[in-house]
Each structure stands twice: as structure tokens, then as C-alpha cells.
MARPADREN-379353 format. One record per residue: residue in three letters; x, y, z of N, C-alpha, C, O, CB in turn. Coordinates in steps of 0.001 Angstrom, whole numbers, plus 524288, in hexadecimal, padded with zeros to 5 digits. Last residue first. Glycine has a CB too. Layout:
N
ALAXYZXYZXYZXYZXYZ;...
end
This chain:
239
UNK7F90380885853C57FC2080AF98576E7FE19803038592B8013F8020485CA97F7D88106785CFD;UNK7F50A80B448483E7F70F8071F848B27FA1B8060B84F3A7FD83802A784F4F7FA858071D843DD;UNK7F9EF81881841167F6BE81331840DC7F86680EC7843C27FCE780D63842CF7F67B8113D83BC1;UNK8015981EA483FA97FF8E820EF842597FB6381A72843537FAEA81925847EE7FDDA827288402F;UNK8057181C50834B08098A81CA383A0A8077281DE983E8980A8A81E958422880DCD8208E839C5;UNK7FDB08203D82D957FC6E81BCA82E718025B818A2834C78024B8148F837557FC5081906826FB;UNK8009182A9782C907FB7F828AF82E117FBE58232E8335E7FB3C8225E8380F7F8AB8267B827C7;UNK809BA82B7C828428093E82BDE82C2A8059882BFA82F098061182D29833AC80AD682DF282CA1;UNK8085D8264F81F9B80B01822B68210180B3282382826F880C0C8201882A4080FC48228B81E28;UNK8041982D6C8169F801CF82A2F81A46802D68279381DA57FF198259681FED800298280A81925;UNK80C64830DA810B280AAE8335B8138C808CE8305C8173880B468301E81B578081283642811B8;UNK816D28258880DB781066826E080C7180FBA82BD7810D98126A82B37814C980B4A8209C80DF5;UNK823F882BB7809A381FDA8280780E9981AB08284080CF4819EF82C0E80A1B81F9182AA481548;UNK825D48254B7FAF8824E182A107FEA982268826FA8044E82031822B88049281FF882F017FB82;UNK82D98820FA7F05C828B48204F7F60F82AE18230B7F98082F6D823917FAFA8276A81A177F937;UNK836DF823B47EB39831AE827607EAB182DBE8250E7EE5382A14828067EF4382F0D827987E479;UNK83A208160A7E94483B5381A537E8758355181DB27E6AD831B181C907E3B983FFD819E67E484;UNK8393080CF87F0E7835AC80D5E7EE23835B8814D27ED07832AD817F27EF0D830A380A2B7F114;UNK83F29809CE7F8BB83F458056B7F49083BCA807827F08783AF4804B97ECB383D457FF917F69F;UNK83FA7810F0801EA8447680FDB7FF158439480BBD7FB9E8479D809387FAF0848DA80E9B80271;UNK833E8810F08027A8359481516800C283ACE8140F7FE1983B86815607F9878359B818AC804B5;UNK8323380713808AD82F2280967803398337380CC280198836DB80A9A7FEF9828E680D2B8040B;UNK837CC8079D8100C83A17803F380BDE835F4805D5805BE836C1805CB801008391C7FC2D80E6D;UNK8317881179814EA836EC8102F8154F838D480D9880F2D83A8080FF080B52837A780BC081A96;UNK827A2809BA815F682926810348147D82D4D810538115282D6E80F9F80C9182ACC814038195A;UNK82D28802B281E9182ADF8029381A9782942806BC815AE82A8F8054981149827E5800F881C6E;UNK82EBA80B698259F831F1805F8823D982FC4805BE81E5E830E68088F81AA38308E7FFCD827AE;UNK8256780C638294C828788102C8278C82C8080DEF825EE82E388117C8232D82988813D682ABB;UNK81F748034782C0081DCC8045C828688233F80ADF825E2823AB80C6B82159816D28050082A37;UNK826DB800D9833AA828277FE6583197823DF8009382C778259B7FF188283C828A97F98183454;UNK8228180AAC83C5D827B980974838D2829C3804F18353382E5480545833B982B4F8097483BE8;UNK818C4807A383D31818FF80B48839C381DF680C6C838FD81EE480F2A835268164780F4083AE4;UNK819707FF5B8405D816F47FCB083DDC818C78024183A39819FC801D883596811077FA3283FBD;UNK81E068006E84B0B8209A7FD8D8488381DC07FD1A8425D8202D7FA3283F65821217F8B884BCB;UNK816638082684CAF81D39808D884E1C81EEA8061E84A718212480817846AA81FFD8069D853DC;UNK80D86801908511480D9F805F084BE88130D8082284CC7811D080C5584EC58087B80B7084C03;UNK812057F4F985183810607F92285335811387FC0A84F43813DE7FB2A84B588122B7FAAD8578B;UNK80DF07E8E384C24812A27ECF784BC980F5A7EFFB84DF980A9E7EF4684D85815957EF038464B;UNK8095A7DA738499C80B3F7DF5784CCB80E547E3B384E0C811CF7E2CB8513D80BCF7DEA684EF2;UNK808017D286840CA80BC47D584842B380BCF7D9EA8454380E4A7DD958436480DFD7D64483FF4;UNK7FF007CD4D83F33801147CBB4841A1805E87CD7E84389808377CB3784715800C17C8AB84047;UNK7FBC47D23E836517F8E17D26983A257FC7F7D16983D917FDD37D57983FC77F4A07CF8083A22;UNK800C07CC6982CB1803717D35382DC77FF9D7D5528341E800C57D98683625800D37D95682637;UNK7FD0C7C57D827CE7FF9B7C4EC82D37800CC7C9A882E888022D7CA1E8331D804597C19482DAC;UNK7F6707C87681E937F6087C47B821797F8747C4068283B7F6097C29B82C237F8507C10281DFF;UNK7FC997CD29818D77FA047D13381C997F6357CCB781EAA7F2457CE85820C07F6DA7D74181998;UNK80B707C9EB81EC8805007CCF881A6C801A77CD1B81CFF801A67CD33821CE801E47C9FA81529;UNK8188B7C9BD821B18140C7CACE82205810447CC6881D608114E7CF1E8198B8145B7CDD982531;UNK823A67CCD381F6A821127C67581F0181A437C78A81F43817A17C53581BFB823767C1BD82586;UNK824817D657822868245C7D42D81AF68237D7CEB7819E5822D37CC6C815B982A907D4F081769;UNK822597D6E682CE881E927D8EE8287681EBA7D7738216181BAC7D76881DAB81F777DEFA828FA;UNK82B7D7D31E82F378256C7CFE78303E822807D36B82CCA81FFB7D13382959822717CFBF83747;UNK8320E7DA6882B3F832D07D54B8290F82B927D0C982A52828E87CDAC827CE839997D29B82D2A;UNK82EE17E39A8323482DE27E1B282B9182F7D7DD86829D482DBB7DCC18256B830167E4B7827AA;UNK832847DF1583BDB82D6D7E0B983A1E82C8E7DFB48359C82A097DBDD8342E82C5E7E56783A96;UNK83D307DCE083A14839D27DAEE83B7E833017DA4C83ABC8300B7D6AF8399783B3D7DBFD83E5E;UNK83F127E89D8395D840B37E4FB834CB83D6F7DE758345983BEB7DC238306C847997E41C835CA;UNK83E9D7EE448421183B227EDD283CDE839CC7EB2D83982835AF7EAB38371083BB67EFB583A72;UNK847897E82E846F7840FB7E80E8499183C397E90A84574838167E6A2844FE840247ED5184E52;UNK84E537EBFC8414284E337E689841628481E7E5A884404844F97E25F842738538A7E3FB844F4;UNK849A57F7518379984EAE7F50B83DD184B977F03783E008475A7EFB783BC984ECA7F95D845ED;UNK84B777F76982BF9846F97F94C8309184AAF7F741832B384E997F583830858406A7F780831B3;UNK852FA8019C823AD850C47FF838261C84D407FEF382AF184BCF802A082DB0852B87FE4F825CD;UNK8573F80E5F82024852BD80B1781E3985396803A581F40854BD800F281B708525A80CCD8172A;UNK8601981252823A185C5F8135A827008583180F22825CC855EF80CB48294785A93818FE82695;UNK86D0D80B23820128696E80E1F8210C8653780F098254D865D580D4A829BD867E580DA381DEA;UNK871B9802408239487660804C8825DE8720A80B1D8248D8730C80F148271487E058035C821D9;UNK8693C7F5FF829C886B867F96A8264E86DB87FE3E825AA86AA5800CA82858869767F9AB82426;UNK86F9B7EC258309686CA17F25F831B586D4A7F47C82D49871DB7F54382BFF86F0D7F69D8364A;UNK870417E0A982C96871567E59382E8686DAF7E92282E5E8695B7E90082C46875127E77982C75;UNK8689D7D8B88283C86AC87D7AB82F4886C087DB8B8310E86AD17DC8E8359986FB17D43C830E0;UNK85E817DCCE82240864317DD3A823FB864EB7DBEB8278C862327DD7382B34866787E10282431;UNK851F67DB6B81925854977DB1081D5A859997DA5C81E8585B1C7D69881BF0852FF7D88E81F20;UNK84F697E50C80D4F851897DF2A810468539F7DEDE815B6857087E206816F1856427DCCA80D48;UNK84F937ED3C8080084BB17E9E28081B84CE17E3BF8096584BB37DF9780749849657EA8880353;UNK857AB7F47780A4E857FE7F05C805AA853F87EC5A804B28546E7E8CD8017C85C887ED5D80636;UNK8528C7FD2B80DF1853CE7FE958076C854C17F96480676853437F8078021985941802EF80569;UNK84EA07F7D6817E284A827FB548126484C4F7FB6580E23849B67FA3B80A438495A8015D8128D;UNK853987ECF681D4F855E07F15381B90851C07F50181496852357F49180FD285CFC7EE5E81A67;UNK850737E9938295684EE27E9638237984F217EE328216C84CAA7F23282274849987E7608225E;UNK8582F7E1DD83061855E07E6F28304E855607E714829EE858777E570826A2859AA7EBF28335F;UNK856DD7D6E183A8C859CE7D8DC8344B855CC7DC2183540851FC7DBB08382685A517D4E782D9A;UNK8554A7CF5684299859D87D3F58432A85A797D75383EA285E1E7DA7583E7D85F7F7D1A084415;UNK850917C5E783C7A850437C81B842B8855987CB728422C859C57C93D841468507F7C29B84877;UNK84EF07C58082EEA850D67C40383469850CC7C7A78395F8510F7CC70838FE856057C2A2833D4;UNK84E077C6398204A84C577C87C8261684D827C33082B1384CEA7BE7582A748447D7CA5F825BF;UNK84F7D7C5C0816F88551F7C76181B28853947C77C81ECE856A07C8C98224B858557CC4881B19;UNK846C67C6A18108484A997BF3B812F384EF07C14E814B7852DF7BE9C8141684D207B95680D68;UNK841A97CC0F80EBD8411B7CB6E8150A8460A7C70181554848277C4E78191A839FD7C8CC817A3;UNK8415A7D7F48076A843477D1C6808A4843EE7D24B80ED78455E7D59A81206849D57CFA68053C;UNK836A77E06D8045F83AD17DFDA8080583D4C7D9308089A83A477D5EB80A6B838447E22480DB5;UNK834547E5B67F7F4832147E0F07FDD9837157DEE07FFE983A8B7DC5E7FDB582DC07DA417FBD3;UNK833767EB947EFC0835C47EB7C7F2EF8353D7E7D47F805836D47E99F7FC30835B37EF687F341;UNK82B077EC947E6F2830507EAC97E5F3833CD7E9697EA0B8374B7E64D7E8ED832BA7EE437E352;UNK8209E7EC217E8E48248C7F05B7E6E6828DC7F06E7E66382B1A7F4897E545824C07F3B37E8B8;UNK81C6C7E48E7EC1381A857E7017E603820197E8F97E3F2822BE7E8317E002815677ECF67E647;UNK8230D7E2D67F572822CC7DEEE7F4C2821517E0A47EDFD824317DEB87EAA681F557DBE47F8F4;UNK81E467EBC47FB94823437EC877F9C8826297E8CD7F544829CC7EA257F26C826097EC637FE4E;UNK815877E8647FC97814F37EBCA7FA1C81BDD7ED797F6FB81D537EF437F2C3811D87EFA57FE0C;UNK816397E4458085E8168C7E0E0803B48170B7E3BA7FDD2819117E1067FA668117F7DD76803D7;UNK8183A7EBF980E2A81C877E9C080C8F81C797E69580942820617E52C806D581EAB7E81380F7B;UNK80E727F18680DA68136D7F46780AE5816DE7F11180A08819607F18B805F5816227F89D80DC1;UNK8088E7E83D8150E805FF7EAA880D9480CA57EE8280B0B80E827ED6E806BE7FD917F25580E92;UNK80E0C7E98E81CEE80E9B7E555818AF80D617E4AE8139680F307E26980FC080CCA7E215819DB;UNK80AB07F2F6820C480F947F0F582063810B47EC4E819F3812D27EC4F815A2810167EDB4826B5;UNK800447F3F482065802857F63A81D2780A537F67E81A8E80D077F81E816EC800567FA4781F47;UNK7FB977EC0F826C67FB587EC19821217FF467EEED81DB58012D7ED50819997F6B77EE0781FE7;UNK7FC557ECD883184802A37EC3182F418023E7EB0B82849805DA7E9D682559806237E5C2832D9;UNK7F1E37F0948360A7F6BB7F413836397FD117F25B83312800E57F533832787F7A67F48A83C93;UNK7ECEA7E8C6832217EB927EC8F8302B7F09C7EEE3830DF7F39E7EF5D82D267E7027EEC9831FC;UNK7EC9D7DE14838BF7EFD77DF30836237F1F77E45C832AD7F6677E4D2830E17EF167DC2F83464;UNK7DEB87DBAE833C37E39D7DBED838197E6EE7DC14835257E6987DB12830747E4D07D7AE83C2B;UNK7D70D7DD3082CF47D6E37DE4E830E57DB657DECC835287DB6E7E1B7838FB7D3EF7DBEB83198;UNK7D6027DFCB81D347D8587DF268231E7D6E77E031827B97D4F77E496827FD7DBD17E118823C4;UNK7D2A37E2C6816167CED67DEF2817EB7D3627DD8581D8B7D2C77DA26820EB7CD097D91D81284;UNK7D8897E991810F87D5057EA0E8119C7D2777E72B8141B7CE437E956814F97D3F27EAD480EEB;UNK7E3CA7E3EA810317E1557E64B812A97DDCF7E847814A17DE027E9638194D7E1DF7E7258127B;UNK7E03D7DC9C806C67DFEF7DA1780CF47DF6B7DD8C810207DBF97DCFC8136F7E46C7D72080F19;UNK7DFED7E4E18015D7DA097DFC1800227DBB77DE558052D7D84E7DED5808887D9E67D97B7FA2C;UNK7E93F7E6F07FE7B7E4267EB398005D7DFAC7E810803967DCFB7E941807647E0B97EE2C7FA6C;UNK7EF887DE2B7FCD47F01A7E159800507EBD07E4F58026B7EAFF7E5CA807157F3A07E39C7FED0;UNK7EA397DE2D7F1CA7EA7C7D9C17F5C87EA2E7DBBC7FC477E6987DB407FF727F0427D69B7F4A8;UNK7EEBA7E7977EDC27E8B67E5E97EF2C7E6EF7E2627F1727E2837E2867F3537E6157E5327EC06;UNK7FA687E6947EF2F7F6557E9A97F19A7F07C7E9DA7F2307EDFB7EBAB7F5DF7F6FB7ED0F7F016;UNK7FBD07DD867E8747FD237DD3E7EECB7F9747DFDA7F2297F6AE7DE347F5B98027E7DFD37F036;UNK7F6257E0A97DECE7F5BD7DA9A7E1BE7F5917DB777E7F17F20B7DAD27EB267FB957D6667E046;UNK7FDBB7E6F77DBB17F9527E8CE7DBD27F5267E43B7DFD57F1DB7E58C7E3147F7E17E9C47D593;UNK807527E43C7DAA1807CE7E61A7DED6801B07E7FB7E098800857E9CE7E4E480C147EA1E7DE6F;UNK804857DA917D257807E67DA467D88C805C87DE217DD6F803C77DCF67E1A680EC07DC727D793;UNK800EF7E1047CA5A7FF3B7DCA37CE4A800DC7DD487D3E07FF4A7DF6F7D7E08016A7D76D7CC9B;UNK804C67EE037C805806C57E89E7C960805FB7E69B7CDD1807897E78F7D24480B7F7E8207C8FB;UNK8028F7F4AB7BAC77FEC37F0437BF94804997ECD57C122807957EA657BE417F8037EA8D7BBAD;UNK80BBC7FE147B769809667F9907B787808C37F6BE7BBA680BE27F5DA7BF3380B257F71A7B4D0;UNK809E280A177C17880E2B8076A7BDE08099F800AF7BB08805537FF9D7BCE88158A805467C37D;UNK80B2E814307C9598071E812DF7C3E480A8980EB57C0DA80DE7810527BDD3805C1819017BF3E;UNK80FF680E6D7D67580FD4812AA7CF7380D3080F677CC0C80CBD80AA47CB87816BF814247CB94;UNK8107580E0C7E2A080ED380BC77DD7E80D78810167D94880A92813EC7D95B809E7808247DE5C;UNK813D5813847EBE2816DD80FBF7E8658144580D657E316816EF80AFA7DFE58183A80B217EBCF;UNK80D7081B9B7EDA6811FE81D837ECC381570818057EA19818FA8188D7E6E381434820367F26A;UNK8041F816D77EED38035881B757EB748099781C997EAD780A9881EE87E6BF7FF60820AE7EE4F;UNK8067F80FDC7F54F8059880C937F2AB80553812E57EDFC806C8812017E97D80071807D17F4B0;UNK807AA8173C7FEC080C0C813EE7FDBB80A8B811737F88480EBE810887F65B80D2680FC080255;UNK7FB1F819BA8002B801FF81DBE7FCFB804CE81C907FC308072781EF97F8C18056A8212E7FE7E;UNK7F62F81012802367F58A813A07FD197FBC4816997FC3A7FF4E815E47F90C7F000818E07FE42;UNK7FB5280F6180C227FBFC80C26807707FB8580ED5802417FEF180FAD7FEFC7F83B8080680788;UNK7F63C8179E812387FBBB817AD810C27FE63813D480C5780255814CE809C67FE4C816C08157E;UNK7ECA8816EF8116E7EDCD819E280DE77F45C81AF280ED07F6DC81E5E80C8B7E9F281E9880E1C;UNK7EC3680B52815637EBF280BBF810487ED238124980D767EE38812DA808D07E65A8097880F3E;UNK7EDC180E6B81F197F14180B1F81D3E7F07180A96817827F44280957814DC7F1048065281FF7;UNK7E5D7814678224E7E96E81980821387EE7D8134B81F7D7F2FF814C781EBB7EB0D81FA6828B4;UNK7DCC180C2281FB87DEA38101481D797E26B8145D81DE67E28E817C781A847DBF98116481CFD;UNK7DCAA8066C8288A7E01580454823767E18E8087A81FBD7E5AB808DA81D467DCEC8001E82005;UNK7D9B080AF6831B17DE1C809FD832A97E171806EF82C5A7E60F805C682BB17DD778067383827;UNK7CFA880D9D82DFB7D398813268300D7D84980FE28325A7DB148127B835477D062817F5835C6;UNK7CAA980B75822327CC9B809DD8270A7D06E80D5D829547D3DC80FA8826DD7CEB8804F8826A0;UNK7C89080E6381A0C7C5BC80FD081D597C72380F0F820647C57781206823CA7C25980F0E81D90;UNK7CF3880B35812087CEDF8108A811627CB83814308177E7CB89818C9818E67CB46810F480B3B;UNK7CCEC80183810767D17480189814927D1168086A8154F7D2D780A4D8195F7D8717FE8E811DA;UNK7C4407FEFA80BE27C2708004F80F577C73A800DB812E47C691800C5817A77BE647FD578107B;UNK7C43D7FC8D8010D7C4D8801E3802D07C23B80233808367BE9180534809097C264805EB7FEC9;UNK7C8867F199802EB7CE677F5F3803B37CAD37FAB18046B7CC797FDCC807B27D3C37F6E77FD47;UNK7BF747EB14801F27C01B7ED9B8070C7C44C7F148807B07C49A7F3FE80BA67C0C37E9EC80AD2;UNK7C0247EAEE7F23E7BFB17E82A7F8117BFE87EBAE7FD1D7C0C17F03E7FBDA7C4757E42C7F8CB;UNK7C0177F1467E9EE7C1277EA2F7E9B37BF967E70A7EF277BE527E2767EFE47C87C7E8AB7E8C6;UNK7B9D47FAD57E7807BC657F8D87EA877BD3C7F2BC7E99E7B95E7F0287E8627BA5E7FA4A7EED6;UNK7BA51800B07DB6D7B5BB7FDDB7DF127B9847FB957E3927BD8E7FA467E1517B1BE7F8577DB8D;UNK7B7DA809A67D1347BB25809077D6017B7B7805C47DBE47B46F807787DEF77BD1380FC87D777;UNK7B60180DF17C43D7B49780C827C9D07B7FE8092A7CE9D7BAE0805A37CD137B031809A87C8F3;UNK7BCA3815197C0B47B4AB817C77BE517B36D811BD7C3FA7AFCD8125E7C7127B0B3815657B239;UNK7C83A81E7D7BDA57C4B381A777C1247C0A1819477C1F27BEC981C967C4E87C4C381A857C481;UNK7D1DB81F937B4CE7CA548214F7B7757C80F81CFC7B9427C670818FE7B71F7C519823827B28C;UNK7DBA6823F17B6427D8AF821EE7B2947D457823187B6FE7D3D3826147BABA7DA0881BD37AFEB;UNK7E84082A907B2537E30482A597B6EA7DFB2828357B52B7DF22829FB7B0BC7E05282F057B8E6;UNK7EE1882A037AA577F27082AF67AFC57ED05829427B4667EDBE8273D7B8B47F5CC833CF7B0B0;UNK7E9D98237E79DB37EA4B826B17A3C57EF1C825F87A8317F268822897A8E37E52C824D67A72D;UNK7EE0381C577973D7EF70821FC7965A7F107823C9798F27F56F8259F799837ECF7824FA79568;UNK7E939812D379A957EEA78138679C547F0EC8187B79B2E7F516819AF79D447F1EC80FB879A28;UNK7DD40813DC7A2DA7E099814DD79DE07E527816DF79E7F7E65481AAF7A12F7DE738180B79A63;UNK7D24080FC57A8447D81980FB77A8917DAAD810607A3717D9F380D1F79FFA7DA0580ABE7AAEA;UNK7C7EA811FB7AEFA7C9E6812037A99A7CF408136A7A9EC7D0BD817A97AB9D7C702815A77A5FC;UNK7C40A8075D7B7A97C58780C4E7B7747C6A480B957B1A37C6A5807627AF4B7CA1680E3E7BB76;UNK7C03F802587C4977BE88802287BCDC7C0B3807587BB597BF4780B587BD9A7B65B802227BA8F;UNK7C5407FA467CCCF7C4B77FE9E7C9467C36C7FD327C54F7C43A7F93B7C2B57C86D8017C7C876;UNK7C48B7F55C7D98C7C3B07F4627D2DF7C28C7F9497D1DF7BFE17FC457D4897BEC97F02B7D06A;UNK7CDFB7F7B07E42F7C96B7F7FC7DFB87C8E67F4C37DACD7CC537F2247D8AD7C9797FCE77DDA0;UNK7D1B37F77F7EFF67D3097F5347EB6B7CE287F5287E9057CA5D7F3087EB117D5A47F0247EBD1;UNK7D84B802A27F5537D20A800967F57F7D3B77FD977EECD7D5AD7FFA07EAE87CB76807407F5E8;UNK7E07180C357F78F7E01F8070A7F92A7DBD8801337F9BB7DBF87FD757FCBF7E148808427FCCA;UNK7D860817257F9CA7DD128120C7FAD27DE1180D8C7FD4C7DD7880B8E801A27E0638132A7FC75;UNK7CBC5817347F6D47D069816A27FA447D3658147C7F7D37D2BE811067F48D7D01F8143F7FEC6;UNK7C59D816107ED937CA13817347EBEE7CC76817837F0707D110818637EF5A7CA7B81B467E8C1;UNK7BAF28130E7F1B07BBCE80E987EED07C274811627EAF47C3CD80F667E6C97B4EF80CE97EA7D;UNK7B81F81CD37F6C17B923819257F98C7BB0C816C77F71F7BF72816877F90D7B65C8172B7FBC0;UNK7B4488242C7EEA57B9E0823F07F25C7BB3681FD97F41C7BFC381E837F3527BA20826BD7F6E3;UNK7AE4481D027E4A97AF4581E3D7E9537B2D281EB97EB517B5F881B177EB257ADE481C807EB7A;UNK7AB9281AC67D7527AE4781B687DB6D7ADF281E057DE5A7AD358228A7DCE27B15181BBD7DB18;UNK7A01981E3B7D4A17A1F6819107D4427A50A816A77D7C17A3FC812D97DA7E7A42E818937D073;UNK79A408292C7DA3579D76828A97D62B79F3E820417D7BD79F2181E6E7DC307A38282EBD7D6EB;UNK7956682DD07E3E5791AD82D417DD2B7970E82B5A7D928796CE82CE47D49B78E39835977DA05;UNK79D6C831217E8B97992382F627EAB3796D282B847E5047976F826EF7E3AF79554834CC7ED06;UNK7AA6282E5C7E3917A580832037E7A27A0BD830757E8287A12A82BB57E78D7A4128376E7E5EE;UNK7B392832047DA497B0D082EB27DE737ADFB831BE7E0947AE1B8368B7E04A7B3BA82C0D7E252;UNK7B9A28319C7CDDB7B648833C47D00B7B423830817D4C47B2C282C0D7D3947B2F5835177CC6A;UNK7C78882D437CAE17C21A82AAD7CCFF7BE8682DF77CFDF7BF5D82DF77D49C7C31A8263B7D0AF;UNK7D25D829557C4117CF5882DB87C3907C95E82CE87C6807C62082B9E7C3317CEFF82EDF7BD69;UNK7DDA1822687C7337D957821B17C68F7D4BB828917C7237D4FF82B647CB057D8CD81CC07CAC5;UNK7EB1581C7D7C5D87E62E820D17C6857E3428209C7C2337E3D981FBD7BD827E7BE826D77C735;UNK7F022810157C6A77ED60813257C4B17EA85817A07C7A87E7DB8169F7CB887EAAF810677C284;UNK7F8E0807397C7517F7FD80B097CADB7F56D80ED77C6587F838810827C2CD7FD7180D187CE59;UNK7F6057FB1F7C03E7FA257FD927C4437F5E7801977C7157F17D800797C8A280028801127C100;UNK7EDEF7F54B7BB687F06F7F9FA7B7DA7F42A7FC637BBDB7F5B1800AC7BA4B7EBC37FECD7B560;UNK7E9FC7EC687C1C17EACC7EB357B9E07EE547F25A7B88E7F0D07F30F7B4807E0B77EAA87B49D;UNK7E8C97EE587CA327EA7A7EBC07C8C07ED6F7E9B47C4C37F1467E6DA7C4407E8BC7EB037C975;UNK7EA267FDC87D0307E9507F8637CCF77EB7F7F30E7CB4B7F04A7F2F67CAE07E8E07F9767C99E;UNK7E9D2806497D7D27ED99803707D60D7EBF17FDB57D4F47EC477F9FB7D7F97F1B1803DC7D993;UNK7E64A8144E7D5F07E3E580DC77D5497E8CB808EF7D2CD7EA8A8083E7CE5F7DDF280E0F7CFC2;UNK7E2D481F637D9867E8CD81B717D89E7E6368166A7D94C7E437815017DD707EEAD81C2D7DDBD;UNK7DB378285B7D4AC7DAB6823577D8D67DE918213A7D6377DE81820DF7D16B7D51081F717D994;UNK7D5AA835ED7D55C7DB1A832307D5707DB4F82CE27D8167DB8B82C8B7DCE07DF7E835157D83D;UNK7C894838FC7D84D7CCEC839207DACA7D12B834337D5127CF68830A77D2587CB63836977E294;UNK7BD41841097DAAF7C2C883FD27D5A57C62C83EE27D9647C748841E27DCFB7C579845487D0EB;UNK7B8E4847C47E23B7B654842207E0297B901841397DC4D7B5E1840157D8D47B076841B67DE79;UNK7BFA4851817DCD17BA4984F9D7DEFA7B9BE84C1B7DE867B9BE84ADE7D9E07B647850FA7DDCC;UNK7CC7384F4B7DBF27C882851B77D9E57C20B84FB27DBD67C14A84AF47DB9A7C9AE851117D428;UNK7D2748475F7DE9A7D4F084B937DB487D061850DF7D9F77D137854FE7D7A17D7028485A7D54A;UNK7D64583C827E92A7D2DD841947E6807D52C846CD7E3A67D891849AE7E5767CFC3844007EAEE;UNK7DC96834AC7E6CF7DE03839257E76C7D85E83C767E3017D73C83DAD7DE7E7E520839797E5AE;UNK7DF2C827547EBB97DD7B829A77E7F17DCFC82EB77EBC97DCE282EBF7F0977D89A826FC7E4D2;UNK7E7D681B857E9E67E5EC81FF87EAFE7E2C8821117E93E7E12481E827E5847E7E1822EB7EAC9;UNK7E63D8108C7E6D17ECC1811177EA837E9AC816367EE1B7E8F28160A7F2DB7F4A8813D37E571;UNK7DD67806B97E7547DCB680CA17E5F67E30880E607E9637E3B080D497EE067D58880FFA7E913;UNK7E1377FC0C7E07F7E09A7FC7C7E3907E0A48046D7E4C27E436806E87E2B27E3CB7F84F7E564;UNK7D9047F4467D5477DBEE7F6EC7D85F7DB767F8297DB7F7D7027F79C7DD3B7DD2D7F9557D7B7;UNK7D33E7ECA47C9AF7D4007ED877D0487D81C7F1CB7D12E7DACC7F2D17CD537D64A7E7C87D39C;UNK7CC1E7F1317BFD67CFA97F0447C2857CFFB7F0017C7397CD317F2F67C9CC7D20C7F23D7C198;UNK7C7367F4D47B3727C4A77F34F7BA457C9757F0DE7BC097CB157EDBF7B8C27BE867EE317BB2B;UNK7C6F37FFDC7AC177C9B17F9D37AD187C5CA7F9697B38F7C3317FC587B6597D31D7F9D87ADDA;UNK7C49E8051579EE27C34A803E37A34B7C3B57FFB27A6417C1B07FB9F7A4B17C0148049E7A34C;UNK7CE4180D52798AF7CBDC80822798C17C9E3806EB79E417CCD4807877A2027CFCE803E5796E9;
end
């Protein structure tokens, strides 16, 4: 059946000449693959499948399929242009993998489909603040996924403990917490959006251990997440 829909492109994986695999995470049907000839003379364009580029689709979708068919693919707005930017894009192709490793083919949900295209839409049109998007885009994200850190323990001296997802006066007697200087940090960051997220200043030290932190609580709340490859790209960004 032929549908027009919004979404957001997670991936896509050339399989064959001008044939590629496109992960399209939708509004109305969840996480779908997609079957899509591109190239010069053809409808769709590489360009209009980066990651991370919010589209309208027309596609033939059938619940039989494992892959359905993609016949057009239009950008919604300026996201395919984060693909170009040499400081948004190695932040989006680390998003992409994190978002390829937590979200499964499962029923549409609003919510989490909402956040992230919301999320895309500002990014894209951002100017400041660029370097701590990615903080706050994961932590709200935690917020879909079940896990969002409680802040109403937080105070001057407390250490935020990963596995229980809450701030301690004590030290926790494991490895998986941040230390009180960290702790700090992410607490301004979970008050924070992408409205004010400008206004917080971190060196790449501080910015790329609290994104490993972060990592971190992914992983102990979210059985089978893996580090993103990319992760060591983007540790290199931002001096």
C-alpha cells in the first residue's frame, strides 16, 4: 500500500549499485527498512538519505515485508545539511549509531519519534552551543527510554551513582559513578536545553568524560548497547 509519511533517515547501507538499505524511523509505523535506487536520473538522491535528515516519504509499505520500497524521499528541512558540516556531522554520525543500537523494529512511538525530530529540526538550524548538543540530546533521550536520571537528590558534595540513577551523599562502594565535580556538571546539564545548553562552558576533557559517562549509564540500563565506533572521532573535536 502506498503511504506518504514523515520520518527521520537513522541509516543507510549501500548493497549494490546505486541500491542502497534505508532505516527510516517513522511516525505512523516505528522503525522501518527501506529498498531505494539513487543517483543522478533517479527521484531519490544520496543526499536526501544522510543521517539523520527529516523526510516525507512515499513509499509501499506492507506488513508481510521485512523491506518495503521507497519510490520518494524529500527532505522536510535544513537537517540534510548537518551531513555537511564538518563540525555537526561526525555528531550526527555518532547519533545515528546510538539511535541504530537503541531503537528496534517495534510499534510507532510518538513520544520518542516527536523528541528526535524536534531535536533534529533545532539542530539543524543551530548556531551556538553546537558543541554540548550532543550531551543533552542523549540525556533527554533517556527520558523515551525509560531511564532519566532523578535529580531531586542533587546538592553540593553528592556523587551520581550510574547503576542507581540517583544522586548519594556517599561514595558509591563500586566503579560506576561520576565524582562530585562531575556530578555537578551533569546535574547542569539535566537542567539544561537546547535553549540554554550555550551557556555552559566545558573543555574537551570535561566534555569527553562526561560524554563517556554517559556511555557508561547507557550501557548498564540498556542490556546489549555497545560503545559507538565513532565515538573516537568525535573525542578528538572541540579543543
Amino acid at each position: 500500500m502506498n503511504e506518504k509519511t514523515e520520518g527521520i533517515v537513522i541509516c543507510a547501507t549501500e548493497y549494490k549499485d546505486n541500491r542502497h538499505i534505508v532505516r527510516i524511523l517513522t511516525g505512523t509505523h516505528g522503525l522501518l527498512d527501506f529498498s531505494v535506487r539513487t543517483g543522478r536520473h533517479t527521484i531519490v538522491r544520496t543526499g536526501h538519505i544522510q543521517p539523520l535528515t527529516r523526510v516525507l516519504i512515499s513509499a509501499d509499505i506492507r506488513p508481510s515485508r521485512s523491506v518495503h520500497t521507497l519510490r520518494e524521499c524529500t527532505p522536510l528541512d535544513s537537517s540534510a545539511s548537518i551531513a555537511a558540516h564538518p563540525v555537526k556531522a561526525p555528531v550526527a554520525m555518532l547519533l545515528s549509531e546510538i539511535l541504530r543500537n537503541v531503537l528496534h523494529a517495534a510499534e510507532a512511538d510518538s513520544g520518542t519519534y516527536g523528541y528526535i525530530s524536534a531535536s533534529l529540526a533545532t539542530y539543524a538550524a543551530l548556531t551556538r552551543g553546537i558543541a554540548n548538543f550532543h550531551l543533552i540530546f542523549l540525556i533527554g533521550l533517556t527520558r523515551c527510554l525509560g531511564f532519566f536520571p532523578n535529580l531531586s537528590g542533587f546538592h553540593d558534595g553528592v556523587f551520581f551513582d550510574l547503576r542507581e540513577s540517583a544522586f548519594t551523599s556517599s561514595q558509591p562502594l563500586h566503579t560506576d559513578y561520576l565524582s562530585q565535580d562531575e556530578s555537578i556538571i551533569f546535574a547542569n546539564l539535566l537542567r539544561a536545553d537546547y535553549s540554554t545548553m550555550h551557556l555552559f562552558s566545558l573543555s574537551r576533557i570535561q566534555r569527553n568524560t562526561i560524554l563517556d559517562r554517559i556511555m557508561r549509564y547507557y550501557s548498564l540500563h540498556l542490556p546489549g548497547f555497545t560503545e559507538p565506533k565513532s565515538l573516537a572521532i568525535l573525542r578528538t573535536l572541540w579543543d
